[in-house]
N, C-alpha and C positions, 0 to 999 in steps of 0.2 A: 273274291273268295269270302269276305264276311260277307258281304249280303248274300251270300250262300248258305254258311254257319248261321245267321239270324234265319234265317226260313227255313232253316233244319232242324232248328232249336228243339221240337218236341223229341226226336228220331234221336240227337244227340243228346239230352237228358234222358233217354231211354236207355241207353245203351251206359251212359254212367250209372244208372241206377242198377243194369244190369251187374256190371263190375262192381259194384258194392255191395250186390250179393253174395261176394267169391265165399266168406264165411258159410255158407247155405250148401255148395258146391264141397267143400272142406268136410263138412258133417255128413255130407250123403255120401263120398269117395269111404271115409274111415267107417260107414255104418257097412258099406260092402266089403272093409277089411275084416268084418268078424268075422261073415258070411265064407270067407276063403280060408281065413286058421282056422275055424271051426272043420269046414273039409279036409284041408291039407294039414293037420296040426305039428305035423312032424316033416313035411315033407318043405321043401324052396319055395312053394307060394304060402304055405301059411307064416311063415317065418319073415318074406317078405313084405307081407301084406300088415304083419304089425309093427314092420319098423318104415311101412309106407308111410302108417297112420301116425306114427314119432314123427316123421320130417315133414308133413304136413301142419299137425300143430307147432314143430318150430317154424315156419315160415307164417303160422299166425302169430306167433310171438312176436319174429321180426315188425312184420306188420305193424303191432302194438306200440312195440320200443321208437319206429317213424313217426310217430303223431304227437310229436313235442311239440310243433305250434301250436296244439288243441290245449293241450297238458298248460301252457302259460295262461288260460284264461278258464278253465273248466277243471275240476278234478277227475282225475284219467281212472276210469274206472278199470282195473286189471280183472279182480276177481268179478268171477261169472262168464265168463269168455270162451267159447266155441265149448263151451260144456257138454254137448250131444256129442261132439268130435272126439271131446279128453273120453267120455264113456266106451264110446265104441272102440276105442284106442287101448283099454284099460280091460275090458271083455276080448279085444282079440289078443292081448299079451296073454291074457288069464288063460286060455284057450290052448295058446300054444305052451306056454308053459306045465300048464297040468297034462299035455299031452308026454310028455317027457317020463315025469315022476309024480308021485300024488305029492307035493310037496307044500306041507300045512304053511311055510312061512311066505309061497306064493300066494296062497288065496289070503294070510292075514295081510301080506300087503297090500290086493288087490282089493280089498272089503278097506283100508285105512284109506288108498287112494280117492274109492268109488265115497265114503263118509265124507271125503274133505272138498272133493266134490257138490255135494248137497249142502255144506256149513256152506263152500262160496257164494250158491247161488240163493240160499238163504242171507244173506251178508249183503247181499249185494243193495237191493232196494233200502236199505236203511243207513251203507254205505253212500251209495246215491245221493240222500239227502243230507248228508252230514256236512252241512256247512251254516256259520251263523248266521242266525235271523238281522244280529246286528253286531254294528263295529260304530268304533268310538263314543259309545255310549258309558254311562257307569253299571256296574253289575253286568255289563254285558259279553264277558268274558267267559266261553263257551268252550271246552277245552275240546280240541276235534280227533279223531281216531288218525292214527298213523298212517300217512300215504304211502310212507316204503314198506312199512309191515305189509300192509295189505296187497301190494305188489309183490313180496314175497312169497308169502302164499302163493299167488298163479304163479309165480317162476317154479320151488318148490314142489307145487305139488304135479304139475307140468313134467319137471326132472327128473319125479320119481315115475311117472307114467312109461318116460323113456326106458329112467332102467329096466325095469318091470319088463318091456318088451326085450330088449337086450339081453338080459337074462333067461330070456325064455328060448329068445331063439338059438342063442350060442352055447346054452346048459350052466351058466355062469349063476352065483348064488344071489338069491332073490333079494340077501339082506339088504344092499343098500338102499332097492326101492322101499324096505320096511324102516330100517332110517328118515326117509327122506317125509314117509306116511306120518311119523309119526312127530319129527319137525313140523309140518304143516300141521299139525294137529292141534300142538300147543301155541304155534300162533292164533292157527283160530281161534280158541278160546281164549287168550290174550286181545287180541281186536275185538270180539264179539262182546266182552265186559267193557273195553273202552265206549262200545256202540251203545250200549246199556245206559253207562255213565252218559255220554255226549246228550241220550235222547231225555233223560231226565232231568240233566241243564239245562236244556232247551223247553222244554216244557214250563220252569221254572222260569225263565226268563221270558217265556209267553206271557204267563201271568202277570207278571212285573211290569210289563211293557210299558202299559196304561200310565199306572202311576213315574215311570221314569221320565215319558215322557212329559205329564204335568209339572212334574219339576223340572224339564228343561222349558217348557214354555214355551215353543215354537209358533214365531207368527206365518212362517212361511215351509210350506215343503216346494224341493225342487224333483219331478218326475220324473225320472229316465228309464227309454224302452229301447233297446236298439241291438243290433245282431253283432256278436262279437266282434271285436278290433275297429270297433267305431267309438272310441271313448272320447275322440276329439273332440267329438256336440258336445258333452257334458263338461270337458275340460277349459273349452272356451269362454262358461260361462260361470264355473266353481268361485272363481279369484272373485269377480265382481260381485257375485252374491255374497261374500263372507263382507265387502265393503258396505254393504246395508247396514250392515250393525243389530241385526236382531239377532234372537235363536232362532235355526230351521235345522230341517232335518233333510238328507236325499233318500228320497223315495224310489230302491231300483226293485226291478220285477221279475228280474232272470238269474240264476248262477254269477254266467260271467259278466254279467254289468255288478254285482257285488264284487265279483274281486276285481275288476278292472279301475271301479272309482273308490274301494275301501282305500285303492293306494296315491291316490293322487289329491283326498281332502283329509283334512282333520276335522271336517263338520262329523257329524251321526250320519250312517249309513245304516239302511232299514231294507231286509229284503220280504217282499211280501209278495208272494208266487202267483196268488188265485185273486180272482176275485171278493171271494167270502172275506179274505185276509184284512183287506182294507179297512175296517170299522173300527179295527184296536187302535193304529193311528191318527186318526181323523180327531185330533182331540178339542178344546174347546176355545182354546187357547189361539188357534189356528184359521187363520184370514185368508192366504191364496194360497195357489199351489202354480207353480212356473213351469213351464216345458219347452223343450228345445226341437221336439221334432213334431211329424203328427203318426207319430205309430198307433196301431192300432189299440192297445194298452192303455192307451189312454183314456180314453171315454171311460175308462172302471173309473176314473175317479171323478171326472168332468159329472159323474151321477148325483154327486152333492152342491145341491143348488147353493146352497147358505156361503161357499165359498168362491172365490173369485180367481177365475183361470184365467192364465196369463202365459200368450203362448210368444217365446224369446225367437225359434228356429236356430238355425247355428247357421246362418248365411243369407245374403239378399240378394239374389239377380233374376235377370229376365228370363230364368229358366220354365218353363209350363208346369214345371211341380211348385214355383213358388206364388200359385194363383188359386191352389188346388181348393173346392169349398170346402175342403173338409178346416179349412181356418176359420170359418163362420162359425165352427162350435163351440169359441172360446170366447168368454166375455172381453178381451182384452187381446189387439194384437201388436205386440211392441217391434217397428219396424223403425229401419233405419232412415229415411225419409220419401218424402211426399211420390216419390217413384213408384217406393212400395206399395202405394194406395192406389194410384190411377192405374195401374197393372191389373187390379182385378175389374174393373171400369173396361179399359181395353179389352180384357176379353171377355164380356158379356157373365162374369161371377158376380151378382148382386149383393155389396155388402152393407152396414150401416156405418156411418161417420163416426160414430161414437165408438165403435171399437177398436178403433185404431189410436194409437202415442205414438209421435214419433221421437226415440231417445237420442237416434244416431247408431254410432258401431261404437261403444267403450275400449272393445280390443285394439282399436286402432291409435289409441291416446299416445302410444311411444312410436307411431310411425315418424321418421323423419324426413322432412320436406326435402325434395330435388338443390341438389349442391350449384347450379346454375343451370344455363343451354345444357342441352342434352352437345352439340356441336361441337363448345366447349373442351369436352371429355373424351382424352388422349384416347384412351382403349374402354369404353365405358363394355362396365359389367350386365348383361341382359338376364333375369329371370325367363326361363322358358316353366307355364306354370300348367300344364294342360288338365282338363278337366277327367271323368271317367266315362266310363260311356253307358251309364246309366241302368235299369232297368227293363224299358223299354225302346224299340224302337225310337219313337217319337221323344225320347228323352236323350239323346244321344246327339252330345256336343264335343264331344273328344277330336281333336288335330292331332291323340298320339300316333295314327296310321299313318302319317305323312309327318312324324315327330323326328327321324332322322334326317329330312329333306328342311326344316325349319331350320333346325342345328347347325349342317352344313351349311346354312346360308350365311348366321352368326358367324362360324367360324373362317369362313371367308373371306368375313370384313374385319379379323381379328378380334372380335370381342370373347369375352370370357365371358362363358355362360354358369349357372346356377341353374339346374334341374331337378324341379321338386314337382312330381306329378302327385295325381290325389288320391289322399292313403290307397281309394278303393280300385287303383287304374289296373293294378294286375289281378284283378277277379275274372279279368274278360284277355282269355288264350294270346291275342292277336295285340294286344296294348304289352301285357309279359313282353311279347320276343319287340317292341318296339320301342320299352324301356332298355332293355336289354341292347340295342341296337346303339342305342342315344349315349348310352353310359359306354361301349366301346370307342365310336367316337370320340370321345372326349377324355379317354385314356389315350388314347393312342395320340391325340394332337396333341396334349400335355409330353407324351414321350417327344412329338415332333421339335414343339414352341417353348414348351418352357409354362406356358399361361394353365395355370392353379384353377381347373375346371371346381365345381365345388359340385358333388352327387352324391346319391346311395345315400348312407346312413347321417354322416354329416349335412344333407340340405334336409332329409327326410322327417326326422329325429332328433338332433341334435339342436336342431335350429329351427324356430318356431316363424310363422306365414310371415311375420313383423319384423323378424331378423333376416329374411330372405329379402323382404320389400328394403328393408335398409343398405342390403348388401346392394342391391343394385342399381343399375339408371336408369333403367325401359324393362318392358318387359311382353313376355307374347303369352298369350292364354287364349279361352275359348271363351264361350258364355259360360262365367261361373262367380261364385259371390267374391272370389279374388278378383277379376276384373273392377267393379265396382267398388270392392274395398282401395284398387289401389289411387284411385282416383283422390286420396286424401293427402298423396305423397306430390301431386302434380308432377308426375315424372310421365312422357309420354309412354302408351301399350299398343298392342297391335292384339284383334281379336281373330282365332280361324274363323270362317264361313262354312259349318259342315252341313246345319240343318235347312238352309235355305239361303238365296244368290242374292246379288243386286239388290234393288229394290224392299223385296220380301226381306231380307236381311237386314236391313233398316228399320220394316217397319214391326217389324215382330220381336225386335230386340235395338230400341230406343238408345243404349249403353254406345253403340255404335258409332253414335254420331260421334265419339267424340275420341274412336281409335281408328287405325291404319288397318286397315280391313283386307285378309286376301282368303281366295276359296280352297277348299280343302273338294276334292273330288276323288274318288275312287285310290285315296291311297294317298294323291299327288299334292304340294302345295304351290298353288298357282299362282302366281304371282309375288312369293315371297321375297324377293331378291330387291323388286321396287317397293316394297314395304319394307324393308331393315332398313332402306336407303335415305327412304322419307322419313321414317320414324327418329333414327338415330343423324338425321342432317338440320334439314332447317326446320321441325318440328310443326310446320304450319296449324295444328290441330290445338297446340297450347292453349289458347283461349277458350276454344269449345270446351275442353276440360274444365275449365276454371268456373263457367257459367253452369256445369253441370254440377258439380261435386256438394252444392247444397241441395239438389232437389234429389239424388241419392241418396246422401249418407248428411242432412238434418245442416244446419246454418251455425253452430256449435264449433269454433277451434279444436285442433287437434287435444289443447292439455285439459278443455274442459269437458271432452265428450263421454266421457266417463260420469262425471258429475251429473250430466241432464240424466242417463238413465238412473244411477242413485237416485236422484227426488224426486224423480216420476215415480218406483215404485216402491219408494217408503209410503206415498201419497194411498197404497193400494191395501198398507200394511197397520193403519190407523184405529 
């Protein structure tokens, strides 16, 4: 069935995009409501037809009020909304209403509704951009126009749309739509003077910039480009950059990567949207600039030769995106060890020797080492850490499809598991209902046994990659940079085989040699039952781990892995 959905993907993004049009649908249904109270103004279809177009735009409302996950990393723009719909909604009240009586305080209402209408969608672009250029700067305190005001307005003037129609069709007094007209009215001019205010601060604080940041002095900017609820790259690598000890600044380029990292650094947060933008921060003071992925957004700034790019990634494994050339465009690539390098060697991507350091992984400095034999350990704890299943095809490492067949194998043999799949594993329909699967399990065996499964928000969220690695004794995963990274803890892993079998599995992902390997086929996991068995018994693979773990993640102890990346790129900061 996915490899159904994957080779339908264009037909099935079609048809979402289709359903994303329903506002489109909304607007053309209430433009043929006028069409019928203009006919029937007095009669059961025009009556009904402008209180079709009321329950229409409430169910765009509803709509609106469900996109609170959006609303946590974007500013939820209310006003301007299904505006073609509120009009035609607003002319067939008018419609039916003056068919009644000439009644002057229907059309003032219907002329206040139709005004506050126009202020919104005037409101709205300047609304849009109203968020600051910067955070935790000095003078960069930018005071922003009110998100619930401006939300009241479209509820408001929305409710008076209703009455207006209610009014018209029942014979009922137009006032309270002309109440409600003229509430919306003084908000608007109330937010529209904020917008005034906000765009003049900000202009102001454009200016200033330059000079602000000469007084901070930044030797370093950090780059981030990434699509909402991916703040993890940037947060991986916040804590160790402030360890440098210089001034820098974070350089984000979209909305919500400002408010996603304004809250997670006390460094300077700088948002600069375009291209053109870029030149004001660029200051003189300023030697590299770091980046954690290879979004595309980046070459805006890799355009300044004088400065030295330095690209971190937020993970290292044998995955085919971590070979990709587009890493040849940075002067400098700080990899975890010598793996990292003959990986592009392996697959025929030409690099030079000189732009590769290798620092180690610093995030791993508080991992702590395996408590003895895995054999040892009474009911030993397994991390189950599955990867996503990527963007493409060919990028697609995930065992969540056979995630509840891994689980029950675990729970089996008794052990308590920790399920922490990756942020991005329920973007893709078919991982949803298999997290979803894993996490009933593991309730229900906890109702059976007693054993304190650890899921959902507590391994997700609460508990960071390092607190998971500590919690447990073994663990299963896919190719993904947690595999590699756990190799610091010497605890034995087992790896799924989704992209490729035997042999080809070995040699396309090296990391192998030195896990308990079973295949992931059409859903199923194959052989995992003699993989828990060997993994969590007499561990025969212990060694192969031990001879690995320097030529992955750098020859560095755990307490000083930290320290080699520190002096590597002070050396870059000179």
């Amino acid at each position: 069935m996915l490899r159904i959905i994957r080779q339908r993907r264009s037909q099935i993004q079609y048809v979402a995009r289709a359903l994303g049009g329903l506002p489109v649908v909304i607007n053309l249904v209430s433009v043929l409501a006028i069409a019928a109270a203009v006919a029937d103004p007095d009669g059961v279809l025009g009556r009904g037809a402008a209180l079709v177009a009321v329950v229409l735009i409430a169910g765009r409302v509803t709509s609106l009020a469900a996109k609170d996950v959006r609303a946590k990393t974007e500013q939820r723009l209310w006003v301007g909304n299904s505006v073609v719909a509120r009009v035609a909604a607003t002319a067939a009240a008018l419609a039916v209403g003056m068919a009644h009586d000439e009644d002057t305080w229907t059309v003032v209402a219907a002329v206040l509704l139709l005004v506050l209408l126009i202020g919104e969608q005037t409101l709205r672009r300047p609304l849009g951009s109203a968020i600051p250029q910067a955070a935790n700067l000095p003078r960069a305190q930018v005071a922003l126009p009110s998100d619930g005001l401006a939300m009241w307005i479209f509820l408001v003037d929305t409710l008076g749309i209703a009455l207006l129609a209610v009014s018209g069709a029942f014979h009922l007094s137009p006032w309270p739509a002309v109440v409600a007209g003229v509430a919306g009215t003084v908000m608007m001019l109330v937010i529209g003077l904020q917008a005034v205010r906000f765009l003049v601060e900000r202009r102001r604080l454009e200016a200033d910039l330059p000079s602000i940041l000469d007084e901070l002095g930044p030797k370093f900017a950090f780059h981030w480009q990434a699509p909402a609820g991916t703040a993890y790259q940037a947060a991986m690598w916040l804590p160790y950059l402030d360890r440098i000890g210089t001034p820098y600044f974070v350089l984000v380029r979209t909305v919500a990567n400002f408010v996603e990292v304004s809250k997670m650094t006390t460094a300077p947060v700088i948002l600069r949207t375009g291209l053109e933008d870029l030149d004001r921060v660029v200051t003189p003071s300023l030697r590299a600039v770091f980046y954690a992925n290879t979004a595309v957004r980046n070459s805006h700034m890799i355009r300044f030769p004088h400065l030295t790019h330095i690209q971190l990634n937020h993970g290292d494994s044998d995955k085919i995106a971590s070979v990709s050339p587009t890493f040849r465009q940075y002067d400098r690539n700080f990899v975890a060890g010598q793996a990292a390098i003959d990986r592009f060697a392996t697959h025929g991507v030409a690099t030079l020797p000189e732009q590769f350091e290798i620092v180690g992984r610093p995030q791993l400095e508080e991992v702590r080492s395996a408590r003895g034999p895995i054999s040892a350990v009474e009911r030993p704890t397994v991390l189950y850490s599955p990867t996503w299943s990527g963007f493409y095809d060919d990028s697609d490492y995930s065992s969540l499809s056979a995630g509840p067949a891994i689980v029950q194998a675990l729970l089996d043999r008794g052990c308590v598991v920790v399920f922490r799949p990756h942020p991005y594993a329920r973007r893709h329909p078919g991982n949803t209902r298999a997290c979803a699967q894993v996490i009933d399990l593991l309730v229900a065996d906890t109702r059976a046994t007693g054993r304190e499964h650890v899921f959902g928000p507590a391994a997700e969220t609460e508990m960071s990659v390092v607190d998971c690695f500590n919690a447990s004794d073994a663990m299963i995963s896919d190719v993904s940079s947690v595999t590699s990274d756990y190799l610091i803890s010497d605890k034995p892993f087992a790896m799924a085989a989704v992209s490729a079998h035997g042999d080809a599995f070995l040699a396309g992902f090296p990391l192998a040699k030195a896990a308990y390997v079973f295949d992931v086929v059409r859903g199923k996991a194959e052989g995992i039952a003699g993989v828990v068995d060997d993994m969590l018994g007499t561990d025969s693979l212990a060694e192969t781990r031990r001879s690995l773990r320097s030529y992955y993640l750098g020859d560095s102890p755990a307490e000083l892995i930290a320290d080699r990346f520190l002096e590597t790129a002070r050396r870059y900061l000179r």
